[in-house]
N, C-alpha and C positions, 0 to 999 in steps of 0.2 A: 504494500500500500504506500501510495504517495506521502511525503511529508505536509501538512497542511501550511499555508499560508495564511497569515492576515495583513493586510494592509489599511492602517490608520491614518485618514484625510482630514485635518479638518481643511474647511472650506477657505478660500483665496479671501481678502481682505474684503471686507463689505465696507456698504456708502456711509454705515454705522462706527465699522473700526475706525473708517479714513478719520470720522469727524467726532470720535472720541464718547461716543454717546452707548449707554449701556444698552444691550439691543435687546437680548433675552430670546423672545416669542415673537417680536416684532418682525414681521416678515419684509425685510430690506435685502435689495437685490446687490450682489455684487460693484465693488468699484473698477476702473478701467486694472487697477493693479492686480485683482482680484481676478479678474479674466485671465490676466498675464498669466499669476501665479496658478491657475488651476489649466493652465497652455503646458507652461515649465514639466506641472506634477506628470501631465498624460505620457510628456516626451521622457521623464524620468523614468518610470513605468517602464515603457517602450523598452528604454537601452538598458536595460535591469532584466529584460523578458521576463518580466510578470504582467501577467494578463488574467484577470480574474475571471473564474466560472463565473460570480454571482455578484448582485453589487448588493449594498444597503445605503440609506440615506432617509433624513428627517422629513416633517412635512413643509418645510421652511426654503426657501425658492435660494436660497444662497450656497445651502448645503446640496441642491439639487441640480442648480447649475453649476456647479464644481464638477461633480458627478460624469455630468453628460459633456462637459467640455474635455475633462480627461480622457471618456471611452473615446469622444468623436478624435479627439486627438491621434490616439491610438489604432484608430480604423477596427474598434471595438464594440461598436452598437450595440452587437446584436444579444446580450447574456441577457439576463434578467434583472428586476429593478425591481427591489422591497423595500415600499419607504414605511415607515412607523413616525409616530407623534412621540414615537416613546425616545425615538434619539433627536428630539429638539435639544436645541438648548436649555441651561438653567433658565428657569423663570425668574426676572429679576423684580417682578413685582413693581410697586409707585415708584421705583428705582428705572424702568425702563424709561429711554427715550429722551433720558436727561443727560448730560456731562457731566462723565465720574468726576472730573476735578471742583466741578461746582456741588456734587452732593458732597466728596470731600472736605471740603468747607464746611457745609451749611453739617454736619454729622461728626466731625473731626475725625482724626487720626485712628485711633484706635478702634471706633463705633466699624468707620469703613475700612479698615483690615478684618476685623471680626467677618464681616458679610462675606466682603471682595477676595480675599484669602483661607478664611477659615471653614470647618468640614460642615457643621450645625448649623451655621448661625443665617437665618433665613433674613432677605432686606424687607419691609412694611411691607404689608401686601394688597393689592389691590382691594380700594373700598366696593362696595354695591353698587352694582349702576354702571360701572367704567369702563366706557366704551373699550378697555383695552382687554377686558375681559376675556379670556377664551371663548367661553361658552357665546359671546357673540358672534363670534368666530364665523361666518357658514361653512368652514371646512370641519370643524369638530362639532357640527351640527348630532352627527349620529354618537357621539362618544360622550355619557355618562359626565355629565355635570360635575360631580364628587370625584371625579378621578383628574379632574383638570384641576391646575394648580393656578393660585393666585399670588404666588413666590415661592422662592424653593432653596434653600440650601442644597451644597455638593450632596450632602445625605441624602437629602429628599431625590435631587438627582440619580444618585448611583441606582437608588431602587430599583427605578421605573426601568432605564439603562440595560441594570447588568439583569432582570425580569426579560425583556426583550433577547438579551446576550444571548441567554440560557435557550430560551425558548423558540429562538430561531435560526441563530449564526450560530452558537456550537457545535447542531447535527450536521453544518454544513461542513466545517473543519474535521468534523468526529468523521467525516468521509472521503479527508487529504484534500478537499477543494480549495481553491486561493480566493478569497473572500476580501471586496473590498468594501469600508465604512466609510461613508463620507457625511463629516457630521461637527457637533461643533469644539469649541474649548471646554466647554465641562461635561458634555457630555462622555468625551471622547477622557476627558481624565477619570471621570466615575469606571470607566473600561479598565483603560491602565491602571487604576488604583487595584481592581480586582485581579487581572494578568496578575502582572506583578506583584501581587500580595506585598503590596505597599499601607504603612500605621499612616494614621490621622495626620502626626504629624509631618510623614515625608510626604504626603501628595498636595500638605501646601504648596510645598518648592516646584513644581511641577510645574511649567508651561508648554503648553501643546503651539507649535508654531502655524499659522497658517499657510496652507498650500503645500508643503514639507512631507511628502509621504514616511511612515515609521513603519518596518515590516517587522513581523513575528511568526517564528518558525515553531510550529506544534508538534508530537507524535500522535502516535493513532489514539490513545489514552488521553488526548490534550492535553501532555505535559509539555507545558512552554520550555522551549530548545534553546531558544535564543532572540536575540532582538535586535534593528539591525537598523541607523540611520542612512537612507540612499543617499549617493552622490547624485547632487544636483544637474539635472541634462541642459544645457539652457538651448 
């Protein structure tokens, strides 16, 4: 049996990152860099010859166009695409949509490392009513009100995540497939936190770069082999 692959994308630089603004749920499409960087990932891939049976990806148009700009890069179309809501991003709550450096300020030091760094610690969460609500959402239309978050700590994150991991991408590794996720920054560290059987406090230090593919080699037991930053193809 083959050895399985994973390949861990988060998504090229969004209109969100460029301009510093905490995204979350917020469904912002990529920047022109953001393009660039998920051009780079596909050509990376490419000269790596790794080509995934299966893709995964959020329901969030940034992690989605990273996705399809990599396969199309790669003259890869044709696999299959599972997107789940369960690998969005962290929900950042009354925290979305604003500049971390201005809730910075207005929260001080400590309050926003707790949230912005830390594994528990959830930012305010969406009041009643707010138009930014999920459950307004028409895409989460069919998906159970109580299971949509109105902010999230990594914890809250990893849940839902590494729920999904289990129950969909492991049987595809548990059968040597090369499996790519394309998804976001804490999403994609609630993963690595579990791979790696990483403590609370080492998955602070943790930054998932964007556009950057990370590979992981499994055995038929999915015991993680090894791990492996590509050289960049430009």
């Amino acid at each position: 049996m083959k050895m399985a692959r994973l390949v861990l994308l988060r998504h090229g630089e969004s209109l969100y990152n460029k301009d510093n603004l905490f995204t979350g749920w917020t469904d912002i499409d990529l920047s022109e860099k953001g393009v660039v960087e998920a051009q780079i990932a596909g050509r990376t891939l490419y000269k790596n010859d790794i080509f995934p049976d299966i893709s995964f990806t959020s329901w969030l148009k940034r992690a989605i166009h990273t996705e399809q700009i990599v396969l199309k890069q790669m003259d890869w179309e044709h696999i299959d695409s599972i997107k789940s809501w369960k690998l969005n991003e962290r929900h950042y709550g009354a925290w979305q949509q604003h500049n971390k450096d201005s809730i910075r300020l207005e929260v001080g030091e400590e309050k926003f490392l707790a949230v912005r760094r830390g594994y528990d610690t959830p930012p305010p969460p969406l009041p009643d009513n707010d138009p930014r609500l999920p459950e307004k959402d028409p895409k989460y239309i069919g998906i159970d009100p109580s299971q949509l978050p109105r902010s999230e700590s990594l914890k809250d994150t990893r849940k839902r995540t590494l729920n999904f991991f289990v129950e969909s991408i492991a049987p595809e590794l548990a059968r040597g497939k090369t499996v790519l996720v394309s998804a976001h920054g804490n999403s994609l560290r609630a993963l690595v936190m579990a791979i790696e059987k990483l403590s609370q406090t080492e998955i602070v230090k943790v930054e998932i770069p964007t556009g950057k593919p990370i590979l992981y080699y499994f055995d038929e037991t999915m015991h993680l082999l090894g791990k492996k930053f590509l050289k960049t193809a430009i």
